[in-house]
mmCIF file as Biopython writes it, N, C-alpha, C and O atoms, coordinates in Angstrom:
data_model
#
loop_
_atom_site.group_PDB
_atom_site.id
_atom_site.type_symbol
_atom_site.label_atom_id
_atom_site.label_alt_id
_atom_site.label_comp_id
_atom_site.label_asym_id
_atom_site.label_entity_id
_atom_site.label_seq_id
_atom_site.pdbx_PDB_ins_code
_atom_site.Cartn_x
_atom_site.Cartn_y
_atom_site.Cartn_z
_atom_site.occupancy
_atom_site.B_iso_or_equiv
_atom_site.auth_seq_id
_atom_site.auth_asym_id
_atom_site.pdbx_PDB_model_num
ATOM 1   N N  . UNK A ? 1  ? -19.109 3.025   -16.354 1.0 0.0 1  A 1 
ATOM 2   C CA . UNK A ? 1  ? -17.821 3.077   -15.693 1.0 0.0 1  A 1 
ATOM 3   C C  . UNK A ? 1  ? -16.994 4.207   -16.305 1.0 0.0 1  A 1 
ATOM 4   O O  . UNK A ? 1  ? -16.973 4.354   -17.527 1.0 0.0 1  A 1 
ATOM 5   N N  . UNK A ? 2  ? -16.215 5.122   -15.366 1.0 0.0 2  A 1 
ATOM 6   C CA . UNK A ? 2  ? -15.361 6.447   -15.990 1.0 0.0 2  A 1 
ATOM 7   C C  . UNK A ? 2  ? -14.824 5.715   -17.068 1.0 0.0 2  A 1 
ATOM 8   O O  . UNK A ? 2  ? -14.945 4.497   -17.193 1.0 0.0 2  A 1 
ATOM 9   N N  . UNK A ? 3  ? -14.140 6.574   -17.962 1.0 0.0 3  A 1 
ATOM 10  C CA . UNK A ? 3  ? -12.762 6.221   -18.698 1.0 0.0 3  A 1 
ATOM 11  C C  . UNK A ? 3  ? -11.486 6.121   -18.045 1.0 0.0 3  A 1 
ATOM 12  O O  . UNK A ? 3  ? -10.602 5.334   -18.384 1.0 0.0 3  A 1 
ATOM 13  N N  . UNK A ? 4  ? -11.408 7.058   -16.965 1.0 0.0 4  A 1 
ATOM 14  C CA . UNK A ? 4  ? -9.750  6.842   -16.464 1.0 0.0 4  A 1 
ATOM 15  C C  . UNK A ? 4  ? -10.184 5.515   -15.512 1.0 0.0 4  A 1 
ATOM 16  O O  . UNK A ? 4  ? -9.168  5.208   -14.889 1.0 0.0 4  A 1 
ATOM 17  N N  . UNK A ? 5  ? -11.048 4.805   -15.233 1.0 0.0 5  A 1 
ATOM 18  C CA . UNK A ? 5  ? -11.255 3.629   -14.691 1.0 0.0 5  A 1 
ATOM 19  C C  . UNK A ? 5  ? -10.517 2.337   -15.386 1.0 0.0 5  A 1 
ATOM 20  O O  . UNK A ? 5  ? -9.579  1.663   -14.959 1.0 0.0 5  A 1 
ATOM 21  N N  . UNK A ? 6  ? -11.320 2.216   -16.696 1.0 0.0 6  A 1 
ATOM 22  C CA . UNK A ? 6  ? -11.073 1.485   -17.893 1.0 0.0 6  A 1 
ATOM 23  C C  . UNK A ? 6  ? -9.370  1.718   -18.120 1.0 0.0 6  A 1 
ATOM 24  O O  . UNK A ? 6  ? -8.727  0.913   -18.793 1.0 0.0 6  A 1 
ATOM 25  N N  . UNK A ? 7  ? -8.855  2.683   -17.602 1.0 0.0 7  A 1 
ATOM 26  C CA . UNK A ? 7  ? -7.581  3.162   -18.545 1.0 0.0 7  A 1 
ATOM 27  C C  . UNK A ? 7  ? -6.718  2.690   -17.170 1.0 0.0 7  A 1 
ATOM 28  O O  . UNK A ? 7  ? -5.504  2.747   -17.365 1.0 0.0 7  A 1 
ATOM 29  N N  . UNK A ? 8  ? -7.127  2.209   -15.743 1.0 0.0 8  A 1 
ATOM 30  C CA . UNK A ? 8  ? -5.916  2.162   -15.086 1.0 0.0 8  A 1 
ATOM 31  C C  . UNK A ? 8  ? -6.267  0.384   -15.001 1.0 0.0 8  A 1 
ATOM 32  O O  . UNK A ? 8  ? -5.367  -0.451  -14.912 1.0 0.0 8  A 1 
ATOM 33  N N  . UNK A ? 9  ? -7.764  0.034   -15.051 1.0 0.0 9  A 1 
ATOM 34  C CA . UNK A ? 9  ? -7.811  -1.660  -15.175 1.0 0.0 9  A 1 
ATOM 35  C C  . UNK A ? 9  ? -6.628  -1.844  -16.546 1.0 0.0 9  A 1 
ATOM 36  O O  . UNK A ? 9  ? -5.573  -2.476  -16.503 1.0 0.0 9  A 1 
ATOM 37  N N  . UNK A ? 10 ? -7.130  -1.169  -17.582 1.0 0.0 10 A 1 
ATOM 38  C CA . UNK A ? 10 ? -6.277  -1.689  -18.397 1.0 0.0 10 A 1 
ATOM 39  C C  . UNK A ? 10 ? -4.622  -1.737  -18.130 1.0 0.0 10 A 1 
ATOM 40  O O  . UNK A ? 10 ? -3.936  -2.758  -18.173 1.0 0.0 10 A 1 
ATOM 41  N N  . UNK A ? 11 ? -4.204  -0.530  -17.874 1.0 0.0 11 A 1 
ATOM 42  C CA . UNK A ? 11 ? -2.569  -0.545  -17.533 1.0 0.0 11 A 1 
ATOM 43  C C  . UNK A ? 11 ? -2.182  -1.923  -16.112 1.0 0.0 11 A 1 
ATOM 44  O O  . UNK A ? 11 ? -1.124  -2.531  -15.952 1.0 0.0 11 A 1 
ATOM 45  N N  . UNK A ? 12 ? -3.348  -2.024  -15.380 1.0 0.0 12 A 1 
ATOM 46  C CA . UNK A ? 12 ? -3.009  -2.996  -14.113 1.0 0.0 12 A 1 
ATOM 47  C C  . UNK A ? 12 ? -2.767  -4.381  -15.228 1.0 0.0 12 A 1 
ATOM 48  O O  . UNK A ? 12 ? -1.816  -5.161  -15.282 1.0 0.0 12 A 1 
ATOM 49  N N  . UNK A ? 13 ? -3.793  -4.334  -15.905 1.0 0.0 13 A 1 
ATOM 50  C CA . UNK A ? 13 ? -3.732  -5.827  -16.888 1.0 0.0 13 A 1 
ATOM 51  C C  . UNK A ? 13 ? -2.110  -5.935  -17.242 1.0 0.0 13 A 1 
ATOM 52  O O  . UNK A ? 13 ? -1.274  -6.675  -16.723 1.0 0.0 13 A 1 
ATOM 53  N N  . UNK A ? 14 ? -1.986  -5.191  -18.041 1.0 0.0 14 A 1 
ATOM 54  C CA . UNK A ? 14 ? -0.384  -5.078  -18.785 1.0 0.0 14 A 1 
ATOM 55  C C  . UNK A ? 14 ? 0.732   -5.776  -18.100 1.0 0.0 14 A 1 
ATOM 56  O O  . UNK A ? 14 ? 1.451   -6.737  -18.374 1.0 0.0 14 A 1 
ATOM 57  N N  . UNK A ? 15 ? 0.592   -4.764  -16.894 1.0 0.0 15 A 1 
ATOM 58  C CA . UNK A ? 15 ? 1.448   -5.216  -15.458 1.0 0.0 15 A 1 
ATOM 59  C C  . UNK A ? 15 ? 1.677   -6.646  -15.263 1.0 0.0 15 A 1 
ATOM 60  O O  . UNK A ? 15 ? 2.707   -7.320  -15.298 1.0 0.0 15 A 1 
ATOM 61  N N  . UNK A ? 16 ? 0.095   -7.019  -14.985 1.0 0.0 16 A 1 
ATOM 62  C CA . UNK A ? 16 ? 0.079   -8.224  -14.913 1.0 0.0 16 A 1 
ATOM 63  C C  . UNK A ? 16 ? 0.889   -9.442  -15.594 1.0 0.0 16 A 1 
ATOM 64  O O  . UNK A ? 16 ? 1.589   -10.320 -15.089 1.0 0.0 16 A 1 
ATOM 65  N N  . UNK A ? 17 ? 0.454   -9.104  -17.223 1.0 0.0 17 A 1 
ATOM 66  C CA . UNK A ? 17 ? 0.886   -10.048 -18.016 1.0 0.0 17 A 1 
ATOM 67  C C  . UNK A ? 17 ? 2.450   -10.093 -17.989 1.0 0.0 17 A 1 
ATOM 68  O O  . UNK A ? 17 ? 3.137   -11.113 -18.049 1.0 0.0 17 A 1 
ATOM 69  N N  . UNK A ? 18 ? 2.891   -8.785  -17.887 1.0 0.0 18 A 1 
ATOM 70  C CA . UNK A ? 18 ? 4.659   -8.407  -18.039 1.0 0.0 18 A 1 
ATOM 71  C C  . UNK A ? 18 ? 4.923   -9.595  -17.093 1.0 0.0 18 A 1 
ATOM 72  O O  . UNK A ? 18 ? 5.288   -10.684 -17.537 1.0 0.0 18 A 1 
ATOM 73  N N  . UNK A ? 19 ? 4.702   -9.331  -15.589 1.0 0.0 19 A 1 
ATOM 74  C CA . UNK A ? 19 ? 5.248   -10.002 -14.792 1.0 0.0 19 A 1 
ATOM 75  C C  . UNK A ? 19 ? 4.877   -12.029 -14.897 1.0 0.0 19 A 1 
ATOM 76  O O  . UNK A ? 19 ? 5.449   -12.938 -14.296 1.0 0.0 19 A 1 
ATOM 77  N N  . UNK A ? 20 ? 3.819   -12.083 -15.820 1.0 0.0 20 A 1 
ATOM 78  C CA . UNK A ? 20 ? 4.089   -13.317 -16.158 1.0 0.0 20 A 1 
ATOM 79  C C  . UNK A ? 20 ? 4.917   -13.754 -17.173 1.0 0.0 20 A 1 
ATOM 80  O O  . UNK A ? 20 ? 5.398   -14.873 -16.994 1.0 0.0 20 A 1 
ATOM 81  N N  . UNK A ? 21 ? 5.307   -12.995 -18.506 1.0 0.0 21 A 1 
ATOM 82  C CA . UNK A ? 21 ? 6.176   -13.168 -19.052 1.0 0.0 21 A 1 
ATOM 83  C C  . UNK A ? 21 ? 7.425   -13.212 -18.551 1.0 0.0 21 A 1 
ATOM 84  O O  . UNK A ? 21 ? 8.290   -13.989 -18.954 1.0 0.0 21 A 1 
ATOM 85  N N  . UNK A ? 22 ? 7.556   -12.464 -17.742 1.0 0.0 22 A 1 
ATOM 86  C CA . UNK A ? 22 ? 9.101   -12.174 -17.057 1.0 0.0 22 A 1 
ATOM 87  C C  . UNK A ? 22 ? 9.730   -13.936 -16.377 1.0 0.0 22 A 1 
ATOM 88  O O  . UNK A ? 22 ? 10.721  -14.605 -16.670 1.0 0.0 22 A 1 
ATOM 89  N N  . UNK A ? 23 ? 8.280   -14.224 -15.127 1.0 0.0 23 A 1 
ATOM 90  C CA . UNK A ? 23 ? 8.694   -15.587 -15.545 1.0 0.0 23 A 1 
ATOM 91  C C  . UNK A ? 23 ? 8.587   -16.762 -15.703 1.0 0.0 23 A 1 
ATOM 92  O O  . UNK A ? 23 ? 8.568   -17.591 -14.793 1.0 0.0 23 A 1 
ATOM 93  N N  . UNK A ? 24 ? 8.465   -17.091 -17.418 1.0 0.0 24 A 1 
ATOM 94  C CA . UNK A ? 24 ? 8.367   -17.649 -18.357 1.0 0.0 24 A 1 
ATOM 95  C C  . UNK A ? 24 ? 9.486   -17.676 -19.023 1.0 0.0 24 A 1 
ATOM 96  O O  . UNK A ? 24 ? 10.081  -18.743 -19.171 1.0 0.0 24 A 1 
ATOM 97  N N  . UNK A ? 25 ? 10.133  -16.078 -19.725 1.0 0.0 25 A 1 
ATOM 98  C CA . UNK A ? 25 ? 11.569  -16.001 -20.956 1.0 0.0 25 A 1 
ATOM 99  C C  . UNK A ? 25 ? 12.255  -16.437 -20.084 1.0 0.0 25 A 1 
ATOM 100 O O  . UNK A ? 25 ? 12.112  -16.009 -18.939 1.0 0.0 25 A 1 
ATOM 101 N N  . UNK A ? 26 ? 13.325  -17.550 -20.425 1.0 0.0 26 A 1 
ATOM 102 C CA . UNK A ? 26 ? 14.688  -17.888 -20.009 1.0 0.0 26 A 1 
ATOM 103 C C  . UNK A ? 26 ? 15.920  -16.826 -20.201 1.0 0.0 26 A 1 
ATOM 104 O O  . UNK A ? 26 ? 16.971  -17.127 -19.634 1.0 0.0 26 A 1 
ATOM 105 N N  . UNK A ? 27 ? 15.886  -15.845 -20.807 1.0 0.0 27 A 1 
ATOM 106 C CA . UNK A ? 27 ? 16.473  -14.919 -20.843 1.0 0.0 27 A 1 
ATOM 107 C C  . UNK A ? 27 ? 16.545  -13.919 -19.600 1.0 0.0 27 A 1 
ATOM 108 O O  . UNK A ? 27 ? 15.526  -13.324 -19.248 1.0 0.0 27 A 1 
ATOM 109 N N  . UNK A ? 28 ? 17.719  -13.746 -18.964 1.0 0.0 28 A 1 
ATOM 110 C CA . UNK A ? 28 ? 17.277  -13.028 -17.930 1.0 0.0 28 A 1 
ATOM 111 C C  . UNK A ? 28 ? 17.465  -11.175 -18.308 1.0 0.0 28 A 1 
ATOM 112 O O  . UNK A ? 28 ? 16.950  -10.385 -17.517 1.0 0.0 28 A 1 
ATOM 113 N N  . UNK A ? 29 ? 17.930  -10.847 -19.066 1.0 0.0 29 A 1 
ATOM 114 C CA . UNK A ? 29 ? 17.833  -9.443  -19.242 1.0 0.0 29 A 1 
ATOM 115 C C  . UNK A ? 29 ? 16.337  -9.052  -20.046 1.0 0.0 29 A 1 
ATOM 116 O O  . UNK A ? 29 ? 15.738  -7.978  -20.023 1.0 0.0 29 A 1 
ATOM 117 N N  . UNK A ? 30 ? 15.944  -10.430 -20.814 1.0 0.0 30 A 1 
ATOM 118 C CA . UNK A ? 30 ? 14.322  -9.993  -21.536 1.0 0.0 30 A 1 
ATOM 119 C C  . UNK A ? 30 ? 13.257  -10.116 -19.965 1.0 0.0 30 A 1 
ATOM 120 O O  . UNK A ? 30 ? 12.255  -9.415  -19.822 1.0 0.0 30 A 1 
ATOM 121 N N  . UNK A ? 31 ? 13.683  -11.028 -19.023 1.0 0.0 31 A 1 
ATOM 122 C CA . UNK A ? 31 ? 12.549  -10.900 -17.729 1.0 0.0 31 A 1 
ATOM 123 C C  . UNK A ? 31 ? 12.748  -9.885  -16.775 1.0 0.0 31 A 1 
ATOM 124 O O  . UNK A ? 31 ? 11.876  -9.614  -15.950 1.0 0.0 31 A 1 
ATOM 125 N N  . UNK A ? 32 ? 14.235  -9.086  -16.844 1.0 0.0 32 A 1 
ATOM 126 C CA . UNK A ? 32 ? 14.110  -8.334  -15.756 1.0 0.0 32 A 1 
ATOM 127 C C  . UNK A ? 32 ? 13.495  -7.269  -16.430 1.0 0.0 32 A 1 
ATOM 128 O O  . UNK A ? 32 ? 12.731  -6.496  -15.851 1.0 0.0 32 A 1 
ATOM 129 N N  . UNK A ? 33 ? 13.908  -7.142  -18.147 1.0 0.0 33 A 1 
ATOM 130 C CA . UNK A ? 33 ? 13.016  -5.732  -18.996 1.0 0.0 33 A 1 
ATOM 131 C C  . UNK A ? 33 ? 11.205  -5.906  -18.670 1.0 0.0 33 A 1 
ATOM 132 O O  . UNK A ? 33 ? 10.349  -5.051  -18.441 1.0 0.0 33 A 1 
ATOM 133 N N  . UNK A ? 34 ? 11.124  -7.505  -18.784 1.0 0.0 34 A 1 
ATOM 134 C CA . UNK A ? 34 ? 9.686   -7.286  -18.234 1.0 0.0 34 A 1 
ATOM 135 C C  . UNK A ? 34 ? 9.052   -6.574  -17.250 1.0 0.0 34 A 1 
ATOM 136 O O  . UNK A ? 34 ? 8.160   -5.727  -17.206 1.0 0.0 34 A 1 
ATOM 137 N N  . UNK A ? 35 ? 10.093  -7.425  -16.098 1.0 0.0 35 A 1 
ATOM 138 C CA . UNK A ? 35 ? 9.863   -6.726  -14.483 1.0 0.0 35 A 1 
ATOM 139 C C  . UNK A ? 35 ? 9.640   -4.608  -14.832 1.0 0.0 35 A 1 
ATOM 140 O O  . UNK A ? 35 ? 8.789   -3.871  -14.335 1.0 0.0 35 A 1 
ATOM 141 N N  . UNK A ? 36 ? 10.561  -4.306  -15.644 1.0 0.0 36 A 1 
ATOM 142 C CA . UNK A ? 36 ? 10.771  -3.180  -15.645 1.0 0.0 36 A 1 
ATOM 143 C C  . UNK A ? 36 ? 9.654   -2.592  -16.272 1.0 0.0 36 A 1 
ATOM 144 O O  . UNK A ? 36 ? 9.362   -1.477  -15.841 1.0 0.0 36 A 1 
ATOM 145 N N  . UNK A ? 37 ? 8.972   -3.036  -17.150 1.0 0.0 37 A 1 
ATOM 146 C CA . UNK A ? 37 ? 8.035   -2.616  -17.996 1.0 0.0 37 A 1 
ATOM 147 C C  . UNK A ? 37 ? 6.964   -2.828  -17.023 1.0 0.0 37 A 1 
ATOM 148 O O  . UNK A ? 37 ? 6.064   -2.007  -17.196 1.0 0.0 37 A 1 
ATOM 149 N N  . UNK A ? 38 ? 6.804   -3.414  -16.327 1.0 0.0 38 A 1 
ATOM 150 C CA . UNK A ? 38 ? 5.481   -3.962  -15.386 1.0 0.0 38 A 1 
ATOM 151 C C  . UNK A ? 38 ? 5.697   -2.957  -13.907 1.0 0.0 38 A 1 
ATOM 152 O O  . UNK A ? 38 ? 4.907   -3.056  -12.968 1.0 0.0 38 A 1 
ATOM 153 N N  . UNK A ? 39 ? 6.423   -2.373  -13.892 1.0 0.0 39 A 1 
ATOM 154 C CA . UNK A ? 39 ? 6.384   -1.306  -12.569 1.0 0.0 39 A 1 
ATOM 155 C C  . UNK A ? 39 ? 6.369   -0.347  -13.377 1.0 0.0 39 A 1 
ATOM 156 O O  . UNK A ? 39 ? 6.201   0.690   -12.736 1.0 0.0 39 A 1 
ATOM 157 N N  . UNK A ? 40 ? 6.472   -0.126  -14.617 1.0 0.0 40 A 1 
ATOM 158 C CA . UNK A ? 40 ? 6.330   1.149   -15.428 1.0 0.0 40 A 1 
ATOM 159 C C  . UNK A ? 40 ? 4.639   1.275   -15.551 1.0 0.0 40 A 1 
ATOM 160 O O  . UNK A ? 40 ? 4.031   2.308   -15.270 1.0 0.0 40 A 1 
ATOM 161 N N  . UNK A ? 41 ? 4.024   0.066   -16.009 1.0 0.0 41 A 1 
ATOM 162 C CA . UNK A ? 41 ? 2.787   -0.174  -15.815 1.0 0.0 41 A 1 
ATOM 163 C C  . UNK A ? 41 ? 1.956   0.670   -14.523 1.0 0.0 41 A 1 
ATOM 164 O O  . UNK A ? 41 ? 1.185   1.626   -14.617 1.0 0.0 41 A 1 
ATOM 165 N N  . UNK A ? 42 ? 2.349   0.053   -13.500 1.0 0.0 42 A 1 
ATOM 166 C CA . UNK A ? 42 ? 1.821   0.250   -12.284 1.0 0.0 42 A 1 
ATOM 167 C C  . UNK A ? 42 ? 2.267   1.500   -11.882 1.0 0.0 42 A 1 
ATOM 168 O O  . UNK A ? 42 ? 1.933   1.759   -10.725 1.0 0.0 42 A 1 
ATOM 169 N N  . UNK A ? 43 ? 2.855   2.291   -12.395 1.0 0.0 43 A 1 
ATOM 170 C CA . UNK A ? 43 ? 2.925   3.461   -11.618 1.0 0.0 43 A 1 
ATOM 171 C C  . UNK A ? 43 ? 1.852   4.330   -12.389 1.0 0.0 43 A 1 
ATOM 172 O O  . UNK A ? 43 ? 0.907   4.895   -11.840 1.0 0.0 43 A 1 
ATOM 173 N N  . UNK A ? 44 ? 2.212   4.360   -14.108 1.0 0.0 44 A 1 
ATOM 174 C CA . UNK A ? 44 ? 0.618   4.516   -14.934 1.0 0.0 44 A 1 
ATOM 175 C C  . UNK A ? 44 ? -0.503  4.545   -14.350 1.0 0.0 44 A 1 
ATOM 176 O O  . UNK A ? 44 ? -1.296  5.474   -14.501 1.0 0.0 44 A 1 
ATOM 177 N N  . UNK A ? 45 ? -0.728  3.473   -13.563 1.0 0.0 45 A 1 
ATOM 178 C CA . UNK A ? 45 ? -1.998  2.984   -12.986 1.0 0.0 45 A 1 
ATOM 179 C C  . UNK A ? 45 ? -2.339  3.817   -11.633 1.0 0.0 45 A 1 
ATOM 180 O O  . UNK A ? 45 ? -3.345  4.403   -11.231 1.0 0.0 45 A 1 
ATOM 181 N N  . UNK A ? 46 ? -1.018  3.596   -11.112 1.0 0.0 46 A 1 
ATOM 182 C CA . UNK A ? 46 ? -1.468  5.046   -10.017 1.0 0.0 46 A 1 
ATOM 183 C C  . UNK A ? 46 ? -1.805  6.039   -10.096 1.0 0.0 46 A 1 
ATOM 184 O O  . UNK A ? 46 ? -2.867  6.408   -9.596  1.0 0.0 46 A 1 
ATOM 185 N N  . UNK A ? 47 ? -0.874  6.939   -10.867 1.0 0.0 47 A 1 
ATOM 186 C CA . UNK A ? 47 ? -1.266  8.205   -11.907 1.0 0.0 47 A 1 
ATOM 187 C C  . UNK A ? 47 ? -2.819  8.085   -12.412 1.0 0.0 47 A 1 
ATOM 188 O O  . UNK A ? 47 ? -3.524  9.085   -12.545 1.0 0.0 47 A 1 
ATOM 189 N N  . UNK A ? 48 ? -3.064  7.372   -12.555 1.0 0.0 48 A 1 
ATOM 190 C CA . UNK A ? 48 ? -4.478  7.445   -13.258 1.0 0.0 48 A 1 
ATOM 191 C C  . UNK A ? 48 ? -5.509  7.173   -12.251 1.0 0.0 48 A 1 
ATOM 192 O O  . UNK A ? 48 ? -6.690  7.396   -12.518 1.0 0.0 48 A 1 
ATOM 193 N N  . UNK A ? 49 ? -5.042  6.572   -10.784 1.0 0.0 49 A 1 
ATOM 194 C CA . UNK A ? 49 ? -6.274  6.696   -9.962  1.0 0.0 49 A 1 
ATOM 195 C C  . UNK A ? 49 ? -6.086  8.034   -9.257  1.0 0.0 49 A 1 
ATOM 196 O O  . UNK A ? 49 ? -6.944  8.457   -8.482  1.0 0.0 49 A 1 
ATOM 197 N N  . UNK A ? 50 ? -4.863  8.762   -9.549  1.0 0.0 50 A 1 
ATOM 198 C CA . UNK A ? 50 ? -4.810  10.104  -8.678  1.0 0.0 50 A 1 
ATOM 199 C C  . UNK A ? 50 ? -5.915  10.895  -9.298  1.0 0.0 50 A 1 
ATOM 200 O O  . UNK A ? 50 ? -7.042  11.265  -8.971  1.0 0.0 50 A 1 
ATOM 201 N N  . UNK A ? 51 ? -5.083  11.005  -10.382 1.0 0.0 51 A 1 
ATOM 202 C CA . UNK A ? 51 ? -5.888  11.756  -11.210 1.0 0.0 51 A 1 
ATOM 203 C C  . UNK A ? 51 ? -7.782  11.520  -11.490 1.0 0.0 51 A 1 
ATOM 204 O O  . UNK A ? 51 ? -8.392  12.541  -11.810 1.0 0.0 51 A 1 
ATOM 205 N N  . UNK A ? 52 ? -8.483  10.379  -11.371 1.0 0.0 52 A 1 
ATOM 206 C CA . UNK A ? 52 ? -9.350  10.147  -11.363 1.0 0.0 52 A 1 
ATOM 207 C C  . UNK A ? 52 ? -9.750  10.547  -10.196 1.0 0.0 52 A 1 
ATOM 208 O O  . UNK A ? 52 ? -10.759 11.244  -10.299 1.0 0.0 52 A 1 
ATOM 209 N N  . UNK A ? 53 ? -9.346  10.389  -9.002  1.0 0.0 53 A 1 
ATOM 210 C CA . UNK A ? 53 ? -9.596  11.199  -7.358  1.0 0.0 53 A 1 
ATOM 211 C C  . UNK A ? 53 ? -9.419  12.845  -7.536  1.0 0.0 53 A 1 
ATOM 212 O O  . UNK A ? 53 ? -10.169 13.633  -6.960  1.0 0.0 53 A 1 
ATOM 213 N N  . UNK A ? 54 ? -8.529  13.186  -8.249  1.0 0.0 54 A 1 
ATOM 214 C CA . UNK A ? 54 ? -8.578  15.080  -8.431  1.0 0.0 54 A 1 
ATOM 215 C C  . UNK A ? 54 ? -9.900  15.451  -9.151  1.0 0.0 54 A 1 
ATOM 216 O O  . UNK A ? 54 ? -10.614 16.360  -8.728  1.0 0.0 54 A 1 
ATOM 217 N N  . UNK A ? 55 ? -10.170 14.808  -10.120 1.0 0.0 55 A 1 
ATOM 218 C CA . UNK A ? 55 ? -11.329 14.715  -11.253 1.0 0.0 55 A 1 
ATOM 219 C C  . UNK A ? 55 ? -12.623 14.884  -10.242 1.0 0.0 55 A 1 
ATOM 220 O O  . UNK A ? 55 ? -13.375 15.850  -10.104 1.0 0.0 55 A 1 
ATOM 221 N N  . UNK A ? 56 ? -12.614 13.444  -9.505  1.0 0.0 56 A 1 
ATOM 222 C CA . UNK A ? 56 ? -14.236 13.473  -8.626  1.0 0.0 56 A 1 
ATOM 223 C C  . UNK A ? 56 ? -14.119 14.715  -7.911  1.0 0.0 56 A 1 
ATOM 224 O O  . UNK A ? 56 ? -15.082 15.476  -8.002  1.0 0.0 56 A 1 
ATOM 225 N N  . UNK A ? 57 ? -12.709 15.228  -6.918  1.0 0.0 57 A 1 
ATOM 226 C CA . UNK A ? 57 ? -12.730 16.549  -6.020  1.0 0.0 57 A 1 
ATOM 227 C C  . UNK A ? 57 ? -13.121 17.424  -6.444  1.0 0.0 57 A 1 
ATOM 228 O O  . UNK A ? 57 ? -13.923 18.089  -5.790  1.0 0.0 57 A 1 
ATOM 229 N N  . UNK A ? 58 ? -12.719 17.831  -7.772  1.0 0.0 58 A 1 
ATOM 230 C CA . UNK A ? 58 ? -13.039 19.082  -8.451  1.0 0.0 58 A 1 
ATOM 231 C C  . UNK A ? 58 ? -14.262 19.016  -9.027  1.0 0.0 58 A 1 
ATOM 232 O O  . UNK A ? 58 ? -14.494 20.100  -9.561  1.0 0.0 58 A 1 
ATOM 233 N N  . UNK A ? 59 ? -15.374 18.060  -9.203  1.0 0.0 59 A 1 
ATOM 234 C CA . UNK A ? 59 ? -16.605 17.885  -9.907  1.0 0.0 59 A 1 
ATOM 235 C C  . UNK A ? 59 ? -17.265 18.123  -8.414  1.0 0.0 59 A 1 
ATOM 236 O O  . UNK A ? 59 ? -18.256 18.852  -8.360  1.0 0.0 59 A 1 
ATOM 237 N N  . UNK A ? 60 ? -16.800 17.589  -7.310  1.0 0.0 60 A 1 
ATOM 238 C CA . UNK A ? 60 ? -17.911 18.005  -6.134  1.0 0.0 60 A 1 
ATOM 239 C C  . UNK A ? 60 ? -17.616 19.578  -5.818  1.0 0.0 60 A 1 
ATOM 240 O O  . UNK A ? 60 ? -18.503 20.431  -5.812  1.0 0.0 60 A 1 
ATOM 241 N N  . UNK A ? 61 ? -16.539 19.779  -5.613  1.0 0.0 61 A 1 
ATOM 242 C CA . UNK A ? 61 ? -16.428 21.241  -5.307  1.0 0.0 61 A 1 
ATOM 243 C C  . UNK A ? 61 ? -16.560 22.460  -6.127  1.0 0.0 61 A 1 
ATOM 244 O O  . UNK A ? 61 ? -16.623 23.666  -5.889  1.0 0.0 61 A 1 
ATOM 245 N N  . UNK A ? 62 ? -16.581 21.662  -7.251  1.0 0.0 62 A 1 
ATOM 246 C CA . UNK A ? 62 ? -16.900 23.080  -8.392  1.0 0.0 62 A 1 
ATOM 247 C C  . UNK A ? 62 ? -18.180 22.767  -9.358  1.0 0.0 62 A 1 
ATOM 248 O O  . UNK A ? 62 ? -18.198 22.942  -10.576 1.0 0.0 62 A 1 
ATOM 249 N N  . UNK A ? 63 ? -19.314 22.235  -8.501  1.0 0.0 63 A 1 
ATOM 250 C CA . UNK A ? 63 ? -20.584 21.816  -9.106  1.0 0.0 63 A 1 
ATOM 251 C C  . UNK A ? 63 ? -21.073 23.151  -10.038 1.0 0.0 63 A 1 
ATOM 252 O O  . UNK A ? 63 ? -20.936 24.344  -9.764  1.0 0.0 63 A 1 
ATOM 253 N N  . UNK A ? 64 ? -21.636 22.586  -11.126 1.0 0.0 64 A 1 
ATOM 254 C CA . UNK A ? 64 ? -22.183 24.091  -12.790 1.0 0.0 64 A 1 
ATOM 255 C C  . UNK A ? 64 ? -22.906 25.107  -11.638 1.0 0.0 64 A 1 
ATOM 256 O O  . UNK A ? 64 ? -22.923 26.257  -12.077 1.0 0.0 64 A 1 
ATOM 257 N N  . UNK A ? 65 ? -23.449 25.013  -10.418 1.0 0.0 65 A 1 
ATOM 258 C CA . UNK A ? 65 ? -23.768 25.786  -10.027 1.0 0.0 65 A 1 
ATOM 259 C C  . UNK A ? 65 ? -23.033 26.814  -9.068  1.0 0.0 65 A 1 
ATOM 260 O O  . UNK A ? 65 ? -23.724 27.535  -8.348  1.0 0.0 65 A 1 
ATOM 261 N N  . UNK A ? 66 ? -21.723 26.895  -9.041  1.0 0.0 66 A 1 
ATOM 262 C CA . UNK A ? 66 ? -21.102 27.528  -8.333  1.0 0.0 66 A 1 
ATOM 263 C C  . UNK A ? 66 ? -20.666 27.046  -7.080  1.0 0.0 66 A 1 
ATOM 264 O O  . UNK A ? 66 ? -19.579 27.267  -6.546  1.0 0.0 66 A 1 
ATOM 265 N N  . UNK A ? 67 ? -21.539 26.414  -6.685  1.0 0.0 67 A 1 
ATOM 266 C CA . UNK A ? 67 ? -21.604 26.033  -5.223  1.0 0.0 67 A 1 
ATOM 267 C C  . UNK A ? 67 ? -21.069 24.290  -4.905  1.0 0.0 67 A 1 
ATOM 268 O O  . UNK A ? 67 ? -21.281 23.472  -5.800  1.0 0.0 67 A 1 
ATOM 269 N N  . UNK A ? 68 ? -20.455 23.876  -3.733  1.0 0.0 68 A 1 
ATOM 270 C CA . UNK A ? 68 ? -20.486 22.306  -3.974  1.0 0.0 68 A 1 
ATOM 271 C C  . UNK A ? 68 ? -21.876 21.570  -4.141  1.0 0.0 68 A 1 
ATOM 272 O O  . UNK A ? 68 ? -22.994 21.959  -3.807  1.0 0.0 68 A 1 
ATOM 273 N N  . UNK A ? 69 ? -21.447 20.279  -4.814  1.0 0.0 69 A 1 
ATOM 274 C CA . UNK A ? 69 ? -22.448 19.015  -4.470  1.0 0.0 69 A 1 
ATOM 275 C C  . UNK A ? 69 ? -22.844 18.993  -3.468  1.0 0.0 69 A 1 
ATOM 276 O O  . UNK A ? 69 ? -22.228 19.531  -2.548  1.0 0.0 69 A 1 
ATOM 277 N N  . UNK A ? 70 ? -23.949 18.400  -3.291  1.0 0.0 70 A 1 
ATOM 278 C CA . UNK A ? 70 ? -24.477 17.601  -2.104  1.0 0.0 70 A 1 
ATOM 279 C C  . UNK A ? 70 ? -24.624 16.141  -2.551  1.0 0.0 70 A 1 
ATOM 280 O O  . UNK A ? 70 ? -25.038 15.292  -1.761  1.0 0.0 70 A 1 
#
């Protein structure tokens, strides 16, 4: 499995957990910081599947041989 794979499961995890902490704390400025930390997460996670999609484009189109993949 890539690394930027591993690296956006992991940031989705984070997300995850934030938004279960969020609610859980009876505190509402520590659950909305969760909420906040957990879309901070997920945008990470996007970023990292873009970037993993530019990665595959540029490995088919700029194959060691000059030419694209097949």
């Amino acid at each position: 499995m890539p690394k930027t794979h591993d690296e956006t499961k992991r940031l989705v995890d984070r997300a995850e957990k934030c938004r279960v902490l969020a609610g859980i704390v009876t505190n509402r400025g520590a659950a909305k910081s969760y909420l906040k930390l957990a879309d901070s997460y997920e945008a990470l996670a996007e970023e990292e599947r873009k970037l993993f999609t530019l990665r595959k484009i540029r490995a088919e189109l700029f194959a060691p041989t000059g030419r694209p993949a097949k």
